[in-house]
N, C-alpha and C positions, 0 to 999 in steps of 0.2 A: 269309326265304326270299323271297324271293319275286318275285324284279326278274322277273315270269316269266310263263306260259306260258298257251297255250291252244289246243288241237288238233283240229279237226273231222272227221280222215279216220283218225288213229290208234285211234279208241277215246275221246277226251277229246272233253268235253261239246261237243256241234255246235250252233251257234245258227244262227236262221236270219237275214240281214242286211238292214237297210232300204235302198232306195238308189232313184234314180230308174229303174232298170227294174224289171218287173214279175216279172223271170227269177230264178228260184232258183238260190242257188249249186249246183252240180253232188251227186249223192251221194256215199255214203262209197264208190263200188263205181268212181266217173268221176275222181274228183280224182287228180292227181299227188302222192304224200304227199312228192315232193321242194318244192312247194308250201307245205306245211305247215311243213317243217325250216326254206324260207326265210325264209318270216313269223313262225315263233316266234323265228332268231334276230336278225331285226332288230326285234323288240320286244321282245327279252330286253336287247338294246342300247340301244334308245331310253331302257328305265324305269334300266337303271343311270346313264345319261348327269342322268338325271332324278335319282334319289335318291342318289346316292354323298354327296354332302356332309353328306347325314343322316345317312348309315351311317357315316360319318368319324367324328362327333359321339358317336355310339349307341356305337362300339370305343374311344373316348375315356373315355365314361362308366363303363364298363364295366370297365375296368383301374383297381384302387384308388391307384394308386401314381400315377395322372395324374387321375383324376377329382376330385383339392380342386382340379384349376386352375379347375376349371368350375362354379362353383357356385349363378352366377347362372340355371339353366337352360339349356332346348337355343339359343334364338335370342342370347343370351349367348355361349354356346359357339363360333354361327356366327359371330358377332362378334370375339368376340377371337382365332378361327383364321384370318379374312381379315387381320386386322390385321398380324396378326404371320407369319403363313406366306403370304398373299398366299392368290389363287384356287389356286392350284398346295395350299397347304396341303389345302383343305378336298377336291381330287380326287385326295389322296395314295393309293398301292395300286389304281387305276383299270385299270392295265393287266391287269395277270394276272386279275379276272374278265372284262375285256373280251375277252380274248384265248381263255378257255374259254366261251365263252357258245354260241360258235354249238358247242361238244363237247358242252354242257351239253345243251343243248337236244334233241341227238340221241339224249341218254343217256335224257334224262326220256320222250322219247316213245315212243320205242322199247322199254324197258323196261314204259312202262305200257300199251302194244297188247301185250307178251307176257300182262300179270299178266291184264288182261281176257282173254284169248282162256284163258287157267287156268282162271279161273272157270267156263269153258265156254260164253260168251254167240257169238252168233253177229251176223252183219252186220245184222240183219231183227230183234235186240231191242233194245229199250230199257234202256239197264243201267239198276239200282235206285242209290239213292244211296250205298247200300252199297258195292256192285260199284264206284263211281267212288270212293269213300274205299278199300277195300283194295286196287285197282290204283295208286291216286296214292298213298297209304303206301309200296309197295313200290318204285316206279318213284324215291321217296323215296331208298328207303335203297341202290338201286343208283348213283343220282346223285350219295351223299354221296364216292364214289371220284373223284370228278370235282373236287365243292366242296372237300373238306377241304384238298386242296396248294392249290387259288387261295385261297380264304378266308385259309390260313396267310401267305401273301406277300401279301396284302392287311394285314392285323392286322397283323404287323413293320410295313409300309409305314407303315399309320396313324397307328403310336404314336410315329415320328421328331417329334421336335418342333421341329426345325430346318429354318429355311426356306430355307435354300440346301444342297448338299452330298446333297442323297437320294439313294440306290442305285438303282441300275435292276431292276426285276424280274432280270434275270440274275444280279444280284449278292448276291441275296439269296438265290434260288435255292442260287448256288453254296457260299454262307457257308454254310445248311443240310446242304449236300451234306457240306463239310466235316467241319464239325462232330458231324451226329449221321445221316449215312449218307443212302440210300435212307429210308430208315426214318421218318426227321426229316419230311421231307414229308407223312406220316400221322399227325400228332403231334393227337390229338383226334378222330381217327377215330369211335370207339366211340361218343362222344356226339355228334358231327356227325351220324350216322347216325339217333339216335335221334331227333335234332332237326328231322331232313329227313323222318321219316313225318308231320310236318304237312303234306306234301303234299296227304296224305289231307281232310283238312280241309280243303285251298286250294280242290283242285277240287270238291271235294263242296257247300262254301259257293257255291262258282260256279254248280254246273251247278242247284242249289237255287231260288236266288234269279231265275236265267233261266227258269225250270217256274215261281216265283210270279210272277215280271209276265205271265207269257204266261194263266195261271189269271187274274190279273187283268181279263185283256183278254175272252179266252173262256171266261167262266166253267162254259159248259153244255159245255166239252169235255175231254177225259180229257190230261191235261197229259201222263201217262207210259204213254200207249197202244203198248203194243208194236205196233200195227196200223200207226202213224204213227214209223216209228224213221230211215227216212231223212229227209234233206233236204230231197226233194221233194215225199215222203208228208207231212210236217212243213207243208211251207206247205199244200199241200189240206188240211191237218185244223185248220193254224190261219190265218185270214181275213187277219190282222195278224201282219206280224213283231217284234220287237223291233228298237228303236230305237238307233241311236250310243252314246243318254245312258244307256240300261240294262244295256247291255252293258257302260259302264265304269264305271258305280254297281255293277254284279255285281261285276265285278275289284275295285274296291276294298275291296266289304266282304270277298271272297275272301283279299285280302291280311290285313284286319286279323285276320280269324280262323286265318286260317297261323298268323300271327305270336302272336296272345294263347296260344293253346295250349301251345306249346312253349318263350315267351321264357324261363322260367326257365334251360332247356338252352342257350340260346342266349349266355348269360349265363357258365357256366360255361364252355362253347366259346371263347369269347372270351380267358379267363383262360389256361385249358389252351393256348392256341393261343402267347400271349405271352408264355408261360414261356420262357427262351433257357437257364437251367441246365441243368447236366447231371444224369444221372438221371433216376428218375421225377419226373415232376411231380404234383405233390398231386390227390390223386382227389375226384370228380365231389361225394359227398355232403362230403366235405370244405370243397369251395370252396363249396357253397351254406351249409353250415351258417357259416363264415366271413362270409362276405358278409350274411347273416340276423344276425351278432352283430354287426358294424358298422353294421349301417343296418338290419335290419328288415327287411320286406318292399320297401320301398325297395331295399335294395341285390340282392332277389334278383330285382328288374325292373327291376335299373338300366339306363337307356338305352328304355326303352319307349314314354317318349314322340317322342323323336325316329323310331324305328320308328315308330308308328302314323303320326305325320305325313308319313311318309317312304311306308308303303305303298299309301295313299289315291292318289296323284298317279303314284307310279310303276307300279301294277297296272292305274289307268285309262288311261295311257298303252301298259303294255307290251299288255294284250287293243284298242283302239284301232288301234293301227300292225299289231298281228299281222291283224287282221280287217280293217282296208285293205289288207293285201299280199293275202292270202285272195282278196278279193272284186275286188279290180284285176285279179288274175292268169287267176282261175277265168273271169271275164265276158269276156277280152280276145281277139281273134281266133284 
C-alpha cells in the first residue's frame, strides 16, 4: 500500500509543521480541502516515481513461475532487470497507477471523512487511535475499487520480460476487456479489498508515532487532549512542533506497518491478479497454502523485503511533498 497518503483537513491525522514562520497552518474549519486532494496527489506521485522499481522486483518475486530468475535477492533482481530490460524494464506498469493516483487519493479521503463523521466524532475532538484505524480500514476497502483494475494492468505490465515490444496500458486494458469482460478488470477484488484495510494500520501507526515525539517533546502535556484538536488549539497546547525528519520517520514506519500486516494478502493478490487463464482462478487459501509448500514462510512473504525497502523512502517522501504542498499553499498570500 502505500505509495500514499496523509490528510489534515479530511479527518486524517493533522500534524502541526516546522518552518521559518511562527504561524500555524490554518484549521481543519479554514483550509481548502481542495488543498489537501492537491498535496496528497502529488505525493501519492512523487513516492510511486520513488519506489516502483522495487515494486517491479516485489511482483517479480512474487509470481512462481518468474521468481527462480531472481534468486540472488532483491538488489540482484535490480541488476539483472537494468541489464537486460534497461531503466524502462524496472518502471514497467508505471502508468496506470500513475494515472489513478490523483482518483485514488480522492477516493481514500473522502471515504475516510465519511467513515469518521460515522463514528460520530465531530470538528472540536480528537479522534482515538481507534476511530483513525476503523475510518482508514474502511476508506481501505472503498479505495480497493480504484487499486484493483490499476494494480491489475500494473502486474501484466511487470511480469513482460521482454525489453522492447511492451503494450501500452490501453492495450492491456483492451486484451482484458476482451478476453474476460468488464469483469476481468475486478479479477482479485475480494482479496485486494481485504488487503487495503491495512490502511487502518497505516494511518493509525502514523498518527501514533506523531502523538509519541510530540509526548517526547512535552511530556507534562495531554498529547490527545480533545481541548487541543484543532491546529491552532495544537500549537498553543504544544510549545514545539514537529520537525521535517519526524514527520517522515512517522510515514515510514507508517509504511512498514501497512505493509507487515497484510503482506501475506498481498502476496496472494499478486498471484490471483497474474492468472491470464480462463475460468476461475485458484482461491485465496489455496495459493497460500501452495506458496507455504514451496518455500515455507518464505514464499508466503515472498517479495517483502524489497516492500519494506521500498516503503521506508517512498512514505518519507510521499508525507514530505504532501506536507510542503500543505504548508506552501495554506501560508501563501
Amino acid at each position: 500500500m502505500r505509495d500514499e497518503e496523509h490528510k489534515s483537513t479530511s479527518g486524517l491525522p493533522a500534524q502541526v509543521l516546522e518552518s521559518k514562520s511562527s504561524d500555524p497552518i490554518p484549521s481543519k474549519e479554514t483550509l481548502n480541502p481542495v488543498v489537501d486532494f492537491a498535496a496528497g496527489t502529488f505525493g501519492g506521485m512523487a513516492g510511486l516515481l520513488v519506489g516502483h522499481p522495487l515494486d517491479t522486483v516485489k511482483v517479480r518475486f512474487q509470481t512462481p513461475e518468474i521468481a527462480l530468475k531472481y534468486t540472488g535477492g532483491t538488489f540482484h533482481a535490480v541488476r539483472t532487470i537494468f541489464i537486460e530490460e534497461r531503466i524502462r524494464g524496472l518502471y514497467k506498469g508505471i502508468a496506470s497507477p500513475l494515472a489513478g493516483t490523483a482518483f485514488l487519493n480522492g477516493t481514500v479521503f473522502a471515504s475516510y471523512g465519511f467513515f469518521m463523521r460515522l463514528q460520530g466524532g465531530t470538528v472540536s475532538d480528537a479522534p482515538s487511535l481507534a476511530q483513525v484505524a476503523l475510518a482508514g480500514a474502511g476508506s481501505g476497502i472503498v479505495a480497493s475499487l480504484v487499486t484493483t483494475p490499476t494494480d491489475l494492468v500494473k502486474i501484466r505490465q511487470q511480469l513482460m520480460l521482454s525489453a522492447t515490444g511492451l503494450p501500452s496500458t490501453r492495450q492491456v486494458v483492451s486484451s482484458i476487456l476482451r478476453t474476460d469482460g468488464f469483469r476481468g478488470l475486478y479479477r482479485g477484488i475480494t482479496v485486494t479489498c481485504v488487503r487495503d484495510c491495512g490502511y487502518g494500520v497505516y494511518f493509525a501507526t502514523y498518527e501514533g508515532t506523531c502523538r509519541l515525539f510530540k509526548a517526547l517533546k512535552s511530556p507534562d502535556r495531554d498529547v490527545i487532549d480533545v481541548n487541543h484538536s484543532s491546529l491552532i488549539q495544537e500549537v498553543e497546547a504544544f510549545e514545539s512542533s514537529l520537525s521535517w525528519s519526524e514527520l517522515m520517520v512517522s510515514g515510514g514506519l507508517a509504511g512498514v506497518a501497512g505493509w507487515g500486516c497484510t503482506f501475506p494478502l498481498d502476496v496472494v493478490k499478486s498471484q490471483v491478479q497474474a492468472y491470464t487463464g480462463r475460468g476461475r482462478h485458484p482461491g485465496v487459501i489455496s495459493l497460500l497454502k501452495g506458496a507455504y509448500q514451496r518455500s515455507g514462510l518464505r514464499g508466503v512473504f515472498a517479495g517483502l523485503t524489497p516492500t519494506l525497502l521500498r516503503a521506508v523512502p517512498v512514505n518519507m517522501v510521499t508525507f514530505f511533498v504532501f506536507e510542503s504542498v500543505v504548508a506552501g499553499v495554506s501560508r501563501s498570500p
